[in-house]
C-alpha positions in Angstrom: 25.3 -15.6 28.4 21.7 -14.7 28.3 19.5 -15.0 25.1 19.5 -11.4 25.6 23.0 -10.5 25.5 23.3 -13.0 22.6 20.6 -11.5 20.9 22.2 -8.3 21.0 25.8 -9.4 20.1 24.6 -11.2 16.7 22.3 -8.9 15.5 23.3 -5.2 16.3 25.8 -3.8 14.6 26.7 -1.0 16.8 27.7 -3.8 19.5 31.1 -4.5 17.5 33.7 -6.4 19.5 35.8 -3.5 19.5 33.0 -0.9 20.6 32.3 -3.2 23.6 34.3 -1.6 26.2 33.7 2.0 25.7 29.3 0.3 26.0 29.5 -0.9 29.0 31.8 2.1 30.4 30.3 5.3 32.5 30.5 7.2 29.3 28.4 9.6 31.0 31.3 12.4 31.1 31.6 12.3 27.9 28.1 14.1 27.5 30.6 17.6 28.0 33.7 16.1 27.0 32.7 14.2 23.4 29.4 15.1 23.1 29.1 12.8 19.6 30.3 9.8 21.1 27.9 10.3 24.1 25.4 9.8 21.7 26.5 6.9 19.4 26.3 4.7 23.0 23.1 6.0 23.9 21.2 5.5 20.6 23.0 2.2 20.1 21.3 1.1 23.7 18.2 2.8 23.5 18.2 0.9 19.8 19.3 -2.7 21.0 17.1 -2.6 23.5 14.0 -1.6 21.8 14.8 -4.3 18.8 15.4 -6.5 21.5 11.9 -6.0 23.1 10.0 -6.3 19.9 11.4 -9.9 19.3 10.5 -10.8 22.8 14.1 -11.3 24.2 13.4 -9.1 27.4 12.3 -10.5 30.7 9.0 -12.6 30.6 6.0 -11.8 33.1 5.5 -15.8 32.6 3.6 -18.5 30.3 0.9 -19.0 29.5 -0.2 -23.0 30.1 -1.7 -24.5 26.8 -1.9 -28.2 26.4 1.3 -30.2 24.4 0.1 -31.2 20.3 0.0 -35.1 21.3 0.8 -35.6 17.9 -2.5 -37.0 16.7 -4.5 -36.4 13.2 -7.7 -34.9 15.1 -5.4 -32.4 17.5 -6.1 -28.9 16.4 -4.4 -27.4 20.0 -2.6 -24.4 19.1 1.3 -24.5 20.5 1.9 -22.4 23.8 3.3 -19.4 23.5 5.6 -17.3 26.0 3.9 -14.2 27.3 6.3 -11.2 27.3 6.6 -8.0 27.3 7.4 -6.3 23.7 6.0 -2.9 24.9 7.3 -2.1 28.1 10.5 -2.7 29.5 11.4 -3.1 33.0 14.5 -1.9 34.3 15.6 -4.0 37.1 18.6 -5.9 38.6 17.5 -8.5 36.5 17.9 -6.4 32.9 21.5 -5.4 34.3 21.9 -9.8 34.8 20.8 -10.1 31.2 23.1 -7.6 29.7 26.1 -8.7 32.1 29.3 -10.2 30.4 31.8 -11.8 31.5 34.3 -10.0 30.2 32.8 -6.5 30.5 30.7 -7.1 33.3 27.4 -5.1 33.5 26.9 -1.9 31.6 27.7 1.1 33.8 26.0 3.3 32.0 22.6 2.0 31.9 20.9 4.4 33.9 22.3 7.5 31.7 20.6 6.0 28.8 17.4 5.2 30.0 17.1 9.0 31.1 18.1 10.5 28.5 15.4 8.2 27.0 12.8 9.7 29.1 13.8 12.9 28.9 13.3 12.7 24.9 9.9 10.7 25.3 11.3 7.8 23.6 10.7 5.9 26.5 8.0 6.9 29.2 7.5 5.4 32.4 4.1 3.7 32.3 2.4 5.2 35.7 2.8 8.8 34.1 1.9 7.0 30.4 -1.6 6.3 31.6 -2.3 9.4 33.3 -1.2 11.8 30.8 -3.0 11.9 27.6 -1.4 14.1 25.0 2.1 12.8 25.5 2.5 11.4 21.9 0.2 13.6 20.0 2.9 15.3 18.1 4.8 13.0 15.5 8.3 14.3 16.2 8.0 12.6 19.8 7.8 9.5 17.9 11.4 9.3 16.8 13.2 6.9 19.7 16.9 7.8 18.2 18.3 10.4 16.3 19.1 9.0 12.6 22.2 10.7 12.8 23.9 9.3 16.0 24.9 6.0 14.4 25.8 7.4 11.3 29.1 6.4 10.2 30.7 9.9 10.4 29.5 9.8 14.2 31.0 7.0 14.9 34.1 7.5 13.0 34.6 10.9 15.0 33.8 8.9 18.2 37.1 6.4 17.5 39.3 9.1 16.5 38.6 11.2 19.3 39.2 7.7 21.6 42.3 7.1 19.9 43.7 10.8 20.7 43.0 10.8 24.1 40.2 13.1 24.1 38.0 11.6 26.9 39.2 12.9 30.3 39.2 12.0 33.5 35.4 11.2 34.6 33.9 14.4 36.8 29.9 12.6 36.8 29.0 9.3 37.1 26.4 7.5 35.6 23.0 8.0 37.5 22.0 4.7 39.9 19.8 2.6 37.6 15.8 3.1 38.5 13.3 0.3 39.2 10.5 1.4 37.2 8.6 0.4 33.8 9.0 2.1 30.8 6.8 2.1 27.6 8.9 1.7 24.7 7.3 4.3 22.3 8.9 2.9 19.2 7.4 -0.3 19.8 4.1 0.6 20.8 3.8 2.9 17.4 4.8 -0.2 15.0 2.3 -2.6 16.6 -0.7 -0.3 16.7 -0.1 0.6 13.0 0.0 -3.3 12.4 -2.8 -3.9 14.5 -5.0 -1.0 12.5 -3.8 -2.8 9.0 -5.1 -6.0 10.0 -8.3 -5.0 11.7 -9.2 -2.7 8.5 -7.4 -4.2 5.5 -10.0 -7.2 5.3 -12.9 -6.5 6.6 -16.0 -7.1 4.9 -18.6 -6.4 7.6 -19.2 -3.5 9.8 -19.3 -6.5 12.5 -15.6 -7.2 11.8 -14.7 -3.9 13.3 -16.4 -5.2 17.0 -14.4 -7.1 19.1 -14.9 -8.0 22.6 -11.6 -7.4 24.7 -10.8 -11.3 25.1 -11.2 -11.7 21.1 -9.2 -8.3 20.7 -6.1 -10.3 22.8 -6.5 -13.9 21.2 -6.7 -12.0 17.6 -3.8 -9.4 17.9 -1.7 -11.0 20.5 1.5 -12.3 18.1 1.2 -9.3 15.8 4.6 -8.6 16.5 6.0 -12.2 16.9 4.8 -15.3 15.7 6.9 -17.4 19.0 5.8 -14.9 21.4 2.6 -13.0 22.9 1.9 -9.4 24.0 2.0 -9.4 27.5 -1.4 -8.6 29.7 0.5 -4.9 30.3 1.2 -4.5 26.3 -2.6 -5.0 25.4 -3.6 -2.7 27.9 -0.7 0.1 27.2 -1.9 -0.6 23.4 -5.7 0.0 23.8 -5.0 2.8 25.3 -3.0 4.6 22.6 -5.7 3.1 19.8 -8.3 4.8 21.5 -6.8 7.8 23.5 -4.3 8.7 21.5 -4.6 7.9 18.0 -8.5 7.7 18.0 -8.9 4.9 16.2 -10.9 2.6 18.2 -13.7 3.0 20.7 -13.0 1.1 24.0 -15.1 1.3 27.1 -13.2 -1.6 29.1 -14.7 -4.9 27.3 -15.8 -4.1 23.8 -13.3 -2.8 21.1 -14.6 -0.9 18.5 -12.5 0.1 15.5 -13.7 3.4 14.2 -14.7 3.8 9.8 -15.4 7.0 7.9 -19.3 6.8 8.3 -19.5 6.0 11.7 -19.2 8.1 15.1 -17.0 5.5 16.6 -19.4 5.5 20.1 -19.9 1.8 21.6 -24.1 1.2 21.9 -25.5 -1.4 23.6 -26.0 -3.6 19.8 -21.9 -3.2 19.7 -21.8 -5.0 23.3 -24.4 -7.5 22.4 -22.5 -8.1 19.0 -19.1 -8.5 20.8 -20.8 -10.9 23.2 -22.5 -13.3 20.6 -18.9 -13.5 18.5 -17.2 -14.5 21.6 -19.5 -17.3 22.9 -19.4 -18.3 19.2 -15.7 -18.6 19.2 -15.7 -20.0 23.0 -18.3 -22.7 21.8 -15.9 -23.7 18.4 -13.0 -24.4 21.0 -14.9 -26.4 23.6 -16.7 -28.3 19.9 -12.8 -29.1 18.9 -11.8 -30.2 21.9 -14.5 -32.6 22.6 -13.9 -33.8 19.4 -10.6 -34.9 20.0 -11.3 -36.5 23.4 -14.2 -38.4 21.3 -11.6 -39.4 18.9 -9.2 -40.3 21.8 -11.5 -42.3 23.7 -12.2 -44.3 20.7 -8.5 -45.3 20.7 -8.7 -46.3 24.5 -11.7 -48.5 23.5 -10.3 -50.0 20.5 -6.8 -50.7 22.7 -8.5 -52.2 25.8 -10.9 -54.5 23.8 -7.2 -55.7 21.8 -6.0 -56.1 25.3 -8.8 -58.1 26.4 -9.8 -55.1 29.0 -13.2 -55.2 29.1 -14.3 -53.1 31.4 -12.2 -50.6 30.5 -13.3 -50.7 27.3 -17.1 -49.8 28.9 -15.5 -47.0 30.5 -14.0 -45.5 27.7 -16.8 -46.1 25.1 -19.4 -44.9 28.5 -17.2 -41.8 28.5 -17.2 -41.4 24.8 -21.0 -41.5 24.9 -21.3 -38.7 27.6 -19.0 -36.7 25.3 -20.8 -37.4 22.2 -24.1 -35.7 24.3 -22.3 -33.0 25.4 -20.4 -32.4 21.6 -24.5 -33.0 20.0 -25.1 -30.1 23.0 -22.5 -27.9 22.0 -23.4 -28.4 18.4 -27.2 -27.2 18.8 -25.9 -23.9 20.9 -23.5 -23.2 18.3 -26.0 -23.6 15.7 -28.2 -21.4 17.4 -25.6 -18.7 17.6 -24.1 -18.7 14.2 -28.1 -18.4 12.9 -28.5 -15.5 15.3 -25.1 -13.7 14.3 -26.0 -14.4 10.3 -29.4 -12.9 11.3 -28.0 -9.7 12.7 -25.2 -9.5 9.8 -28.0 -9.7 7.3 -30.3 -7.1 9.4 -26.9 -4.9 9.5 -26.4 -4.8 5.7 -30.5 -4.0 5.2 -29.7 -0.9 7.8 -26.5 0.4 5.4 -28.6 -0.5 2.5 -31.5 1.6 3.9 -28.9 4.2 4.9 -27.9 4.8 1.8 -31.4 5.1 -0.2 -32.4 7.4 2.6 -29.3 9.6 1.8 -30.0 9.0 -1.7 -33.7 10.4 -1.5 -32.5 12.8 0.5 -29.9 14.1 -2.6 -32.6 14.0 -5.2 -35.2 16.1 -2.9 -32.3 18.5 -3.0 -31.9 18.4 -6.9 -35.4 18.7 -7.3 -35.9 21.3 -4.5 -33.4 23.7 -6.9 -35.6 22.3 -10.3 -38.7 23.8 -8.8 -40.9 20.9 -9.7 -42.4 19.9 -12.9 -44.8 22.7 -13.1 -41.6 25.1 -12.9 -40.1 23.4 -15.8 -43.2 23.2 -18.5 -43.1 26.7 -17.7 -39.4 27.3 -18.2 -39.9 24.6 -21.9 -43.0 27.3 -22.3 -41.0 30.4 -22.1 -38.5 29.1 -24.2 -40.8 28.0 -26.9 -41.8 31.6 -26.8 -39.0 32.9 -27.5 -37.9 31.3 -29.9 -41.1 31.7 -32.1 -40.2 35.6 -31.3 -36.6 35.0 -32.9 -38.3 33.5 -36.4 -41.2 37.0 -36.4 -38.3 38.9 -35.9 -36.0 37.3 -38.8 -39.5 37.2 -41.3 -39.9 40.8 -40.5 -36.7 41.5 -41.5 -36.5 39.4 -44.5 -39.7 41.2 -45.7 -37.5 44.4 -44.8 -35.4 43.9 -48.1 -35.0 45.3 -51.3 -37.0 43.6 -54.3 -35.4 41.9 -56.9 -36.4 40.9 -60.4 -35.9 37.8 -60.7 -35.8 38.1 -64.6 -33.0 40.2 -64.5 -31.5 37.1 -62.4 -31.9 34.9 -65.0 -30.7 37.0 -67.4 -27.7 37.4 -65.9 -27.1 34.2 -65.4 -27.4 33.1 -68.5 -24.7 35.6 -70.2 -21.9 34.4 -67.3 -22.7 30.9 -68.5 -22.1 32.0 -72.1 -19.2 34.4 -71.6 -17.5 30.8 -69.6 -18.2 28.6 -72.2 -16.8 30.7 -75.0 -13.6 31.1 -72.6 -13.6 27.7 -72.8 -13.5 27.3 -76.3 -10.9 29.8 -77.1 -9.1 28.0 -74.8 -9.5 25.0 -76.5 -8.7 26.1 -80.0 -5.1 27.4 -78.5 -4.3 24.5 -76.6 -5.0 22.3 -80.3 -3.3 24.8 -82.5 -0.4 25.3 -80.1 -0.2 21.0 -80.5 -0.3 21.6 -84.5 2.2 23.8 -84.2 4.6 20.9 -82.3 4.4 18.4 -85.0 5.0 20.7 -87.5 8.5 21.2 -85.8 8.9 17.8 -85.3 8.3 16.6 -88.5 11.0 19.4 -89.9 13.1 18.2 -87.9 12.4 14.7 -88.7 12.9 15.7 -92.7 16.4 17.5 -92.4 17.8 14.6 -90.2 17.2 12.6 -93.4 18.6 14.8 -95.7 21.7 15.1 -93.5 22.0 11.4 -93.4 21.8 11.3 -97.3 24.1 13.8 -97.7 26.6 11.7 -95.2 26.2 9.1 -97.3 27.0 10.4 -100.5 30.5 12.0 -99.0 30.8 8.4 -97.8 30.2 6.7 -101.3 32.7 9.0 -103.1 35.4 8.4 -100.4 35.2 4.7 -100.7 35.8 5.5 -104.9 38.6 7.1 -104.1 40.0 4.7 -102.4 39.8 2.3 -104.8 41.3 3.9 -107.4 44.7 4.9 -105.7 44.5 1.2 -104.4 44.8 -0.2 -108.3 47.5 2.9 -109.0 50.8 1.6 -109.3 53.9 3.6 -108.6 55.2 4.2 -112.2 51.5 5.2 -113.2 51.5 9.1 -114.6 49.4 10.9 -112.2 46.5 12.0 -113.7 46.2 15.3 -115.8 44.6 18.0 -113.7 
């Protein structure tokens, strides 16, 4: 089984054991005959197959060579990566190898669902890709599948309409597969909005945004998978969306340009020169890396053949190790020279923004001062107003002058009785409130006076009952009552 098919098998969930047979059937009759369960298989292809792509599981278009990590301390060499395609598929005898299972053989249907897949510009064969700009400028060509053909209601439908018997006897036959590339629409949509997120999120310099094409490939090439590479085909099908289609970059067939709000986007000769110097810069860092690990290697050999008693070996290597040592001091001094000239150019960059912006800046306040009229216009206007305003205060003195005269005596007068007439008010208000308080403990000491007098009167009854009392206590039965 191929990592394909395996791929597939463990990760899709459309490809259920049980949906197997009916997946790698002609189920093309049932485009008349059970129109939903038509498209459950051909969204669960067209979906397998693009997942499949974008994780590099589809047919390589080979490796790319890189030395082995020997292991050592000093060894920055990146690991090799497998170049495949992730943006194109190819649909050959050898895709129908990959999907082939030994129990189901090789899906029938295969060529059904790749045209359906053209036919919805989901997938689009690559010769008419390049050709034909506008193919992908609305958004509703973007969608490969139909959200609603692997819904569960879809599916369920499909099974009970297997289990009654629905699907007749086949009248059409799945179309003969075609040999032909196809650019996987989905795929190419995800990586170009990754691509734009890296290339923009970070930036800090203008000369982030310039990249020459070989930087552009070593930079973006795993933006999809960290194991794998976009294939040559994939970089060029995506450079041509970024800047054809979606507008984002400026590409003239060696420098990448990625396009910001204040700038036209057009490559100039400074972006090619720019592009240039960052890519000998990054060329010289490799080839300063890799002599220092040979340095650092040779050194070993030395050391090893002197412990073996090797001498001449031992010249060689440490004669070798010399030569490298010129040529790493060489490498050094270019790349020196490069970074100064790069900083140079960043710096003279950030004086043209900076220049940009005060010239803008000037040009605003010429504007605002354009509409003030100058400062003549204004001591005028502060004049003007000045005037009027002294006008306002004539006008309110005339008018004050205007009014009736008023003896001020007669003021005073006046005056004077309302003060009296309060304070007397007050008085009389006074003299109640004291007499009304007289009046109050009068009562209260009334009061006060017959309590008493009822107490002492309570007491005498008292006193005479107690006698009483007494006196029929001493009594003794034969005793005459006493004469009335």
């Amino acid at each position: 089984m191929s990592d394909l098919l395996k791929y597939i098998l463990n990760n899709e969930e459309a490809f259920r054991r049980n949906r197997l047979p009916s997946l790698y059937s002609d189920f093309t009759p049932q485009k008349k005959t059970n129109p939903d369960g038509y498209a459950v298989n051909v969204a669960a292809w067209e979906q397998a197959l693009n997942r499949a792509a974008k994780r590099g599981y589809t047919s390589s278009r080979g490796v790319r060579v890189r030395p082995a990590s020997s292991g050592s301390k000093n060894d920055t060499t990146p690991i090799k990566r497998k170049k495949t395609d992730h943006l194109i598929l190819r649909t050959d005898d050898s895709l129908l190898r990959d999907l082939e299972s030994s129990e189901w053989g090789r899906p029938a249907a295969l060529g059904t669902v790749f045209d359906e897949a053209v036919r919805k510009n989901s997938m689009i064969p690559i010769t008419i890709y390049k050709t034909t700009p506008g193919l992908l400028q609305k958004k509703s060509q973007w969608r490969v599948i139909d959200p609603g053909a692997l819904s569960p209601w879809n599916v369920m439908s499909w099974g009970v309409r297997q289990l009654k018997g629905f699907v007749v006897a086949e009248s059409d036959s799945a179309p003969k597969l075609q040999v032909r590339e196809l650019v996987l629409v989905e795929n190419l949509q995800e990586t170009a909005d990754r691509t734009l997120k890296k290339a923009t999120g970070g930036t800090s310099s203008k000369l982030d945004l310039i990249l020459s094409k070989e930087q552009f490939s070593e930079e973006f090439s795993n933006i999809l998978n960290d194991t794998t590479e976009l294939s040559d085909s994939d970089l060029e099908v995506l450079l041509i969306y970024l800047s054809r289609d979606s507008g984002s970059i400026a590409y003239d067939g060696k420098t990448i340009k990625f396009k910001s709000p204040d700038d036209n986007g057009e490559i100039t000769q400074q972006d090619t020169t720019i592009a240039s110097i960052k890519t000998l810069v990054s060329t010289m860092s490799k080839q300063v890396a890799t002599l220092e690990a040979k340095i650092a290697e040779l050194n070993e050999s030395a050391k090893a053949a002197l412990a073996n008693k090797n001498r001449i070996s031992a010249l060689s290597a440490v004669r070798s190790k010399k030569m490298a040592e010129h040529n790493l001091q060489q490498r050094f001094d270019t790349l020196m020279r490069l970074e100064e000239v790069y900083a140079k150019i960043e710096q003279a960059t950030g004086q043209v923004n900076m220049v940009q912006v005060m010239q803008a800046s000037t040009d605003v306040l010429r504007g605002l001062h354009t509409q003030i009229g100058g400062a003549e216009r204004v001591e005028d206007i502060v004049e003007g107003l000045r005037e009027e305003m002294t006008k306002v205060d004539e006008v309110g003195s005339i008018m004050n002058e205007a009014g009736p005269v008023i003896d001020e005596g007669e003021i005073d007068d006046e005056l004077a009785a309302m003060e009296k007439s309060d304070k007397e008010a007050g008085e009389r208000e006074e003299a109640g409130a004291i007499e009304k308080r007289l009046a109050e403990l009068d009562s209260v000491k009334q009061a006060s006076a017959e309590a008493a007098r009822q107490a002492q009167a309570d007491q005498n009854v008292d006193s005479a009952l107690a006698d009483n009392i007494d006196r029929l206590s001493n009594m003794s039965v034969e005793d005459p009552m006493p004469a009335k």
